[in-house]
ZADO-1210 file (C-alpha; in nm, 4 decimals, padded with zeros to 6 digits):
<atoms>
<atom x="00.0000" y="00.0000" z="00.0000" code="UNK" pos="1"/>
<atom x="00.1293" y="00.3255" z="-00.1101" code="UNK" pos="2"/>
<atom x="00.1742" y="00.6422" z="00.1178" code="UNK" pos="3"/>
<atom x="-00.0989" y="00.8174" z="-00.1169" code="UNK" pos="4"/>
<atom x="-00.3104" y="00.5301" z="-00.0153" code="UNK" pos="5"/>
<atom x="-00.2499" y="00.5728" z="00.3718" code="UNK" pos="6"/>
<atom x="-00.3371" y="00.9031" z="00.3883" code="UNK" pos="7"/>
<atom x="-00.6947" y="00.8695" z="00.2077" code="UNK" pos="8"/>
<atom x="-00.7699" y="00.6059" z="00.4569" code="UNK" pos="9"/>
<atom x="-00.8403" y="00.8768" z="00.7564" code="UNK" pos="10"/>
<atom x="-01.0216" y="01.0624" z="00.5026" code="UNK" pos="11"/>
<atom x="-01.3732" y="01.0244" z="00.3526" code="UNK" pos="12"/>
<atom x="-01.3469" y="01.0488" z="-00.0172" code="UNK" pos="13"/>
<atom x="-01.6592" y="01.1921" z="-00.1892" code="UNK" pos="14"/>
<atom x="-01.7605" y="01.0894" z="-00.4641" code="UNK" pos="15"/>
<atom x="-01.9504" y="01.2459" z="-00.7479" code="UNK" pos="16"/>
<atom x="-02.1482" y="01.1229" z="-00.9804" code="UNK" pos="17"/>
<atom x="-02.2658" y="01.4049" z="-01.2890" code="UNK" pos="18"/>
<atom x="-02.5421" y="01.2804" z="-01.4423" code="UNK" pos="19"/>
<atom x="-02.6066" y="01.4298" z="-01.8130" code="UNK" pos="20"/>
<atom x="-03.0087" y="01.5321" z="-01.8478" code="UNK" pos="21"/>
<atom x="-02.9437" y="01.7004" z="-02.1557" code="UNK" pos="22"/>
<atom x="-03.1794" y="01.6359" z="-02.4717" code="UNK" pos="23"/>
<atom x="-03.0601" y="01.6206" z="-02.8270" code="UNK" pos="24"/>
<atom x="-03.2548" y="01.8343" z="-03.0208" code="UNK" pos="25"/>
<atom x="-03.3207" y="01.6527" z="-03.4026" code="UNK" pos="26"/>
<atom x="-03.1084" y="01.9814" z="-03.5231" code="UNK" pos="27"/>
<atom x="-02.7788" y="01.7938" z="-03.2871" code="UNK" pos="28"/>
<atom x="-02.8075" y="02.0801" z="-03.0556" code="UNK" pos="29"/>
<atom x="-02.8033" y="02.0066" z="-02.6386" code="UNK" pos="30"/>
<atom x="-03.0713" y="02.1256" z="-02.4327" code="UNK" pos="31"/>
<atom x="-03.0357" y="02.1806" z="-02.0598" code="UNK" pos="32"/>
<atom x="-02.7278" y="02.1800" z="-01.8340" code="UNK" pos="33"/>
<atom x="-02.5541" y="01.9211" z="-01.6311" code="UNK" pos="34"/>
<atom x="-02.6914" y="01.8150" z="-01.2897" code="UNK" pos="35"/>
<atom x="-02.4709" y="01.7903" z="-01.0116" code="UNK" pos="36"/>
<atom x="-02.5626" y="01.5668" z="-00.7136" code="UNK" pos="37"/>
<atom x="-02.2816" y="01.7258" z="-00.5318" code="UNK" pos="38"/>
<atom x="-02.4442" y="01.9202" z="-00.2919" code="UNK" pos="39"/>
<atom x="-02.2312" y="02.2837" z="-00.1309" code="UNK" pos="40"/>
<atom x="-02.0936" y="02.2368" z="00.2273" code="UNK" pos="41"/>
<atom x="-02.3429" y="02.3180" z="00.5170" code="UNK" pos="42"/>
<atom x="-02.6027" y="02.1831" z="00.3518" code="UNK" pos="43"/>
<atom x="-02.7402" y="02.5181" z="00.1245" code="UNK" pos="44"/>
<atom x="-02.6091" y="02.8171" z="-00.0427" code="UNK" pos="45"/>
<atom x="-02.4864" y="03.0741" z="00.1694" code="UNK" pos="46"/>
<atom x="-02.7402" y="03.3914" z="00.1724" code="UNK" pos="47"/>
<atom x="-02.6145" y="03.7491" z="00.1057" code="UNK" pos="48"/>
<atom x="-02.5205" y="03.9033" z="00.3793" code="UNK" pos="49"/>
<atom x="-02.7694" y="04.1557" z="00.5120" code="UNK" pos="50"/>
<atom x="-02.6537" y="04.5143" z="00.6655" code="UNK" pos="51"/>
<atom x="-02.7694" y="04.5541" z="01.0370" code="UNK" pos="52"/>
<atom x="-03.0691" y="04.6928" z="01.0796" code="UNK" pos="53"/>
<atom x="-03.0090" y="05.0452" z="01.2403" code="UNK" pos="54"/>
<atom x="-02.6967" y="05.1147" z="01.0514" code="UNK" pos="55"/>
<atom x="-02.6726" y="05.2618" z="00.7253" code="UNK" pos="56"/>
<atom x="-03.0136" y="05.3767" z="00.6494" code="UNK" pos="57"/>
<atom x="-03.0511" y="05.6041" z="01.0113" code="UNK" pos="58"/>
<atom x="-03.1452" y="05.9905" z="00.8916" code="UNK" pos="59"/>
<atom x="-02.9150" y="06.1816" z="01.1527" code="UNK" pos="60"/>
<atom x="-02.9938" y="06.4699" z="01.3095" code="UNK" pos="61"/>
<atom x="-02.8909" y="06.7753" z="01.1291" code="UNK" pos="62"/>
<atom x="-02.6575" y="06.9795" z="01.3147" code="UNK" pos="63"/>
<atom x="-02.7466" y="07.3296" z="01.4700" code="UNK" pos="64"/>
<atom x="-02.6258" y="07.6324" z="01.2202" code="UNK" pos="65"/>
<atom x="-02.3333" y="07.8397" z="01.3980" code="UNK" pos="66"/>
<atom x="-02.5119" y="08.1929" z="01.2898" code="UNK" pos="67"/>
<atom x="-02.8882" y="08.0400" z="01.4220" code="UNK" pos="68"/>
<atom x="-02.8093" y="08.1780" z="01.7917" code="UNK" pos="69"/>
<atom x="-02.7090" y="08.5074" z="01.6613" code="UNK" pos="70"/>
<atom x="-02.9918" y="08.5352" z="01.4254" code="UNK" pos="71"/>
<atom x="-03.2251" y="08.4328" z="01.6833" code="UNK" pos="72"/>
<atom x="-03.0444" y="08.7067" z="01.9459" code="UNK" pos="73"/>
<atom x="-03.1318" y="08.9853" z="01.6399" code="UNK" pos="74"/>
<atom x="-03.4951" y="08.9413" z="01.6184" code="UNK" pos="75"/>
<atom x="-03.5347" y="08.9392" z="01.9792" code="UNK" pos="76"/>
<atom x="-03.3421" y="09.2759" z="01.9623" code="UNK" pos="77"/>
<atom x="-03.5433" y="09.4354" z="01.7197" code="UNK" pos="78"/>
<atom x="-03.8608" y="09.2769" z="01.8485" code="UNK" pos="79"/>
<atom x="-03.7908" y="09.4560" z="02.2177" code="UNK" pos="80"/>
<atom x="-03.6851" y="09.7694" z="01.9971" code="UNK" pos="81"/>
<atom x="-04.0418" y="09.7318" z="01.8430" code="UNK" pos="82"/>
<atom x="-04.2273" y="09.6505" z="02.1268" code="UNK" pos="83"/>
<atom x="-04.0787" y="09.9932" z="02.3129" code="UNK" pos="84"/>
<atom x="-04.2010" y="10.1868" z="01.9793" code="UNK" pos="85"/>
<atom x="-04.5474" y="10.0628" z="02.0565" code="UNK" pos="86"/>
<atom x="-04.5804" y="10.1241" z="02.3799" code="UNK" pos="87"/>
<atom x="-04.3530" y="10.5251" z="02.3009" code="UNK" pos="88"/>
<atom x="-04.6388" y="10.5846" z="02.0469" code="UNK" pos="89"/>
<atom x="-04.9479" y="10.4681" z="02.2523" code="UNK" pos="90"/>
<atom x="-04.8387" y="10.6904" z="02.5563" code="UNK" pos="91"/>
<atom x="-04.8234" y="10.9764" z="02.2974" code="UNK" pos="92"/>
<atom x="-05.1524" y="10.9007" z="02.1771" code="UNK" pos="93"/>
<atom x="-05.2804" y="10.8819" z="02.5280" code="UNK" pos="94"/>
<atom x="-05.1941" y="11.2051" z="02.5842" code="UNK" pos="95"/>
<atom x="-05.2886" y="11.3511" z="02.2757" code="UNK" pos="96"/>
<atom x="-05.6302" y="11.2260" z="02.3368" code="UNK" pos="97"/>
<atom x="-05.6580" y="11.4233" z="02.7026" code="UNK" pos="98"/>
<atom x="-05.4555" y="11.7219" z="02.5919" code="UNK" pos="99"/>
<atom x="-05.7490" y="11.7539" z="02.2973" code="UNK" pos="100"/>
<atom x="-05.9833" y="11.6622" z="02.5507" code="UNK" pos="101"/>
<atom x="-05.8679" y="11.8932" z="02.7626" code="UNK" pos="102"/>
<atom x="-05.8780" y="12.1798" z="02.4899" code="UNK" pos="103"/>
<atom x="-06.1958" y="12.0858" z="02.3675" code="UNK" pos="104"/>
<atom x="-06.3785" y="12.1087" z="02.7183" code="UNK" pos="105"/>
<atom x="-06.1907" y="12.4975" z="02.7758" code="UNK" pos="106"/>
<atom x="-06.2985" y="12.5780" z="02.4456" code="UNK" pos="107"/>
<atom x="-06.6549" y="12.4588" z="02.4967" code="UNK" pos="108"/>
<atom x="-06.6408" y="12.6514" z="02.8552" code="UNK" pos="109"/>
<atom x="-06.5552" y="12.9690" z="02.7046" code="UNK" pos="110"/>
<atom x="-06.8287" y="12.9798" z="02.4315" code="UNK" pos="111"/>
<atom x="-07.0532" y="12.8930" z="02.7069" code="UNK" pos="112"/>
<atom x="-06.9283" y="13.2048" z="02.9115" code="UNK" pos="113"/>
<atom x="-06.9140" y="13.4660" z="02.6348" code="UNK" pos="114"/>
<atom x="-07.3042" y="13.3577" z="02.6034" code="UNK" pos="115"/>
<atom x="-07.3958" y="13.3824" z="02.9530" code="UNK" pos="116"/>
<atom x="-07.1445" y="13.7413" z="02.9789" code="UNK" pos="117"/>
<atom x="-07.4293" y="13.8488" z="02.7369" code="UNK" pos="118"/>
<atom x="-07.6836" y="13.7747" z="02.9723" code="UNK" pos="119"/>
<atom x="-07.5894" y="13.8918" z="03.2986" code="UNK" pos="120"/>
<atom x="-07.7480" y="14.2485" z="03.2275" code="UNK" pos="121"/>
<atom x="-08.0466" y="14.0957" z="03.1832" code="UNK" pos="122"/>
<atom x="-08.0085" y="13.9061" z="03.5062" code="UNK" pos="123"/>
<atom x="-07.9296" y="14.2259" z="03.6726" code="UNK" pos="124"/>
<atom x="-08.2178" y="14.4018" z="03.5288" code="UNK" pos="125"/>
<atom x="-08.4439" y="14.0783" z="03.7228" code="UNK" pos="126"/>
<atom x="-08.2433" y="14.1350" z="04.0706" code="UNK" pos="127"/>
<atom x="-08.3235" y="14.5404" z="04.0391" code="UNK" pos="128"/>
<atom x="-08.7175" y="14.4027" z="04.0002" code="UNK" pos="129"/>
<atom x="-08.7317" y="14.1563" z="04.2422" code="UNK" pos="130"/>
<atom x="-08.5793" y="14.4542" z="04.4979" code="UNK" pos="131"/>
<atom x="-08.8019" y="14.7080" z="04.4093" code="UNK" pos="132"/>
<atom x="-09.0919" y="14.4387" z="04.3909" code="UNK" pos="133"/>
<atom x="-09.1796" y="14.4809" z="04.0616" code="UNK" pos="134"/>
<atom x="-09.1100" y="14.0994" z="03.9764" code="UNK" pos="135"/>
<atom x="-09.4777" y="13.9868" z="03.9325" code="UNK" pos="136"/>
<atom x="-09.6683" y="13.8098" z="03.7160" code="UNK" pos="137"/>
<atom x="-09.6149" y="13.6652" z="03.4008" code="UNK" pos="138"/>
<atom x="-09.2393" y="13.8966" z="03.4069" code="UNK" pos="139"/>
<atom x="-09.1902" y="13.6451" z="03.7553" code="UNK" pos="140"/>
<atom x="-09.2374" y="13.3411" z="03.5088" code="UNK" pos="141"/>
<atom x="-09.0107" y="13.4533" z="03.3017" code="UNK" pos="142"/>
<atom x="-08.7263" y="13.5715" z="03.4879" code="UNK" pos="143"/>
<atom x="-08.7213" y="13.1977" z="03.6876" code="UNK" pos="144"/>
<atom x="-08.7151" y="13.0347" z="03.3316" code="UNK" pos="145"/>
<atom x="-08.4330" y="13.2413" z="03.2534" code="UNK" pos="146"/>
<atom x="-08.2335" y="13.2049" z="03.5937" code="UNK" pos="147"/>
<atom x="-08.2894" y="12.8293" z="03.5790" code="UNK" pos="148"/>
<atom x="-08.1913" y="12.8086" z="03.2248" code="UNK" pos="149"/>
<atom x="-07.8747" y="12.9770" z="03.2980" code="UNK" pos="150"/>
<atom x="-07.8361" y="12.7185" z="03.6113" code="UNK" pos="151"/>
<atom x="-07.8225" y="12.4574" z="03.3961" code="UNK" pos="152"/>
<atom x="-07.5077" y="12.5817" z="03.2140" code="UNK" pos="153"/>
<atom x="-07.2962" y="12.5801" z="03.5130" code="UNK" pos="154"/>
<atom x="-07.3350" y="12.9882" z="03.6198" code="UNK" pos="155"/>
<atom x="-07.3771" y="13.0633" z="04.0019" code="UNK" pos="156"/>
<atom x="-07.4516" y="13.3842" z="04.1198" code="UNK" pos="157"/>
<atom x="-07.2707" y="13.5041" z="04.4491" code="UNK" pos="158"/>
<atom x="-07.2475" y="13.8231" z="04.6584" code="UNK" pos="159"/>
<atom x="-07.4535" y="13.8950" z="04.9628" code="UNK" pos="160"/>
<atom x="-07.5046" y="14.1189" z="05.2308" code="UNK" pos="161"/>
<atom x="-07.2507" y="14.0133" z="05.5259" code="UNK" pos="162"/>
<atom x="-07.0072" y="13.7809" z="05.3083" code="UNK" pos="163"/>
<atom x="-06.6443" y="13.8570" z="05.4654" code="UNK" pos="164"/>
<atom x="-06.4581" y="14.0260" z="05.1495" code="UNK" pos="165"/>
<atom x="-06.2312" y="13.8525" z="04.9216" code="UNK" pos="166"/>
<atom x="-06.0475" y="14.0883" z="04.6709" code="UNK" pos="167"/>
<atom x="-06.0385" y="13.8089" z="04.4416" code="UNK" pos="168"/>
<atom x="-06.4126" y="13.8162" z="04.4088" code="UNK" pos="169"/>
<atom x="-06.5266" y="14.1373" z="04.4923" code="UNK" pos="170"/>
<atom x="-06.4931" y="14.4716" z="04.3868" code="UNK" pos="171"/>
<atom x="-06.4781" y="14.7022" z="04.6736" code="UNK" pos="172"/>
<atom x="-06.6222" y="15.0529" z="04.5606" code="UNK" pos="173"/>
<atom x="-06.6763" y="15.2243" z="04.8964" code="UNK" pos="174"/>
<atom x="-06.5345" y="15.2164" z="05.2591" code="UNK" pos="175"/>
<atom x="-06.6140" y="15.2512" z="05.5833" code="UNK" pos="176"/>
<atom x="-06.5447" y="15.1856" z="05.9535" code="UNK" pos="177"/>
<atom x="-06.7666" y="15.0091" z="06.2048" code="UNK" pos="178"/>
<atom x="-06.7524" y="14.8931" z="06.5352" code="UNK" pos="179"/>
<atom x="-06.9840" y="14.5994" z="06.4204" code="UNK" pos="180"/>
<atom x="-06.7380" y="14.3577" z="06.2183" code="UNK" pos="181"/>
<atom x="-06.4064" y="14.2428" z="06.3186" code="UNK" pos="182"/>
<atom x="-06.3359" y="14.1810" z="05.9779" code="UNK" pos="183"/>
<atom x="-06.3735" y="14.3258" z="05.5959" code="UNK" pos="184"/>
<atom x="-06.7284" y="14.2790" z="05.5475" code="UNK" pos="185"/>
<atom x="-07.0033" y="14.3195" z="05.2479" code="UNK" pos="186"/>
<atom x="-07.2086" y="14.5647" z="05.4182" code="UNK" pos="187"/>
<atom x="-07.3401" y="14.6388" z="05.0978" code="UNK" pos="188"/>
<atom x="-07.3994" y="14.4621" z="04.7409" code="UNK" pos="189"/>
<atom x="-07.4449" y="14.6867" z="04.4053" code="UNK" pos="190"/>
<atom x="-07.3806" y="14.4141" z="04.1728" code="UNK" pos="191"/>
<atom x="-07.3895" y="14.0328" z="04.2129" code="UNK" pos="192"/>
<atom x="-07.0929" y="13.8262" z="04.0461" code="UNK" pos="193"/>
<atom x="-07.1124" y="13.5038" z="03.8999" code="UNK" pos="194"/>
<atom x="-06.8910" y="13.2057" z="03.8634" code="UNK" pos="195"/>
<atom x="-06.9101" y="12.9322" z="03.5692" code="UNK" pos="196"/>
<atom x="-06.7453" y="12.6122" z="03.7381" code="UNK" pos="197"/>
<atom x="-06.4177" y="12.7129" z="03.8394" code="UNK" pos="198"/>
<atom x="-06.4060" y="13.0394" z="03.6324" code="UNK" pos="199"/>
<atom x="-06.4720" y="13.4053" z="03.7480" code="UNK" pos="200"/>
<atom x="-06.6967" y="13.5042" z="03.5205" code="UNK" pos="201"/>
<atom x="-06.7325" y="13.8645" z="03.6740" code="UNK" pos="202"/>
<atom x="-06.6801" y="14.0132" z="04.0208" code="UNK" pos="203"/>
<atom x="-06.9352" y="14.1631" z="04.2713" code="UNK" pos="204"/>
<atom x="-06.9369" y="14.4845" z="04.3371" code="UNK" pos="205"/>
<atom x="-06.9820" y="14.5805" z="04.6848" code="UNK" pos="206"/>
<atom x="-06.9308" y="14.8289" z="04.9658" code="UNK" pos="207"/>
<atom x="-06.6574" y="14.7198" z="05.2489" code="UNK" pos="208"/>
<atom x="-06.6406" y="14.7726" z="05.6506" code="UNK" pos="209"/>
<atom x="-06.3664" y="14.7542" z="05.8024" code="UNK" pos="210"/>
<atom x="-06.3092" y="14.7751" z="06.1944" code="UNK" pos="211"/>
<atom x="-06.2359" y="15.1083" z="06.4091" code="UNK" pos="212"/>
</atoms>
């Protein structure tokens, strides 16, 4: 026995056997292909091997831009910058609104007053009547439509007999001593004044005491 033959014997020789399924076609051309009953190690063919799942085909992330914070610090700027341009022009518009308010009410006050100037002769003429008595009648009717009327606008009559003086309000046109006051006082009233709300409209006119 040969050395050749020695070292086959711990070996298993396979064998194979190629059988030849091929047809002759009438032209003398072969049909088909060789069948081998050899069959591959491991008992199939080896499958293609299939990438990992989670590798390859994962959609990263995309990175945050460099210039996004800087953008993003520039519109908050210009946003605040905005926002103090609102509230700069609604304060101005605030006080836009009272000043014309404000205007419109002294304006309104003033037409009302050079009206009601106009009609404090009138109103003088009634106090002269109603001293002398002569305010009777259907005149009576009258003059209290007229005074109330007036009322109604905001114009209040002052000056009386034994009001302690006040130079801004009266108009002092005589003096005289007396041992009755202990103060300047109204002993006597020519003229009534009148007031429209906070306004002097026109002073009284009135005689003063003064102590001895």
């Amino acid at each position: 026995m040969s050395r050749a033959d020695d070292e086959n014997d711990g070996q298993a020789t396979e064998r194979v056997v190629i059988r030849d399924r091929r047809k002759i076609n009438p032209n003398g051309t072969a049909t088909g292909e060789p069948v081998s009953d050899k069959k591959p190690n491991g008992g199939g063919a080896h499958r293609a091997a299939e990438p990992e799942e989670g590798t390859g085909n994962a959609t990263e992330a995309p990175a945050p831009q460099p210039g996004l914070g800087a953008e993003l610090e520039a519109l908050r700027t210009e946003l605040d910058e905005r926002t103090r341009d609102l509230q700069r022009v609604t304060a101005e518009y605030a006080n836009y609104r009272k000043r014309v308010d404000r205007d419109r009410g002294a304006a309104a006050e003033q037409t009302t007053g050079a009206v009601l100037s106009a009609l404090l002769p009138v109103l003088d003429d009634i106090d002269r009547a109603r001293e002398h008595g002569d305010l009777v009648g259907p005149f009576a009717t009258v003059a209290e439509s007229l005074t109330a009327a007036t009322g109604k606008f905001g114009l209040v009559a002052f000056g009386e007999k034994g009001d302690p003086f006040d130079p801004t309000r009266h108009e002092a046109v005589a003096h005289q001593t007396s041992a009755d006051v202990s103060e300047p006082t109204c002993v006597e009233v020519m003229r009534r004044g009148y007031t429209l709300g906070e306004r002097l409209l026109r002073p009284a006119l009135v005689a003063v005491a003064e102590p001895e």
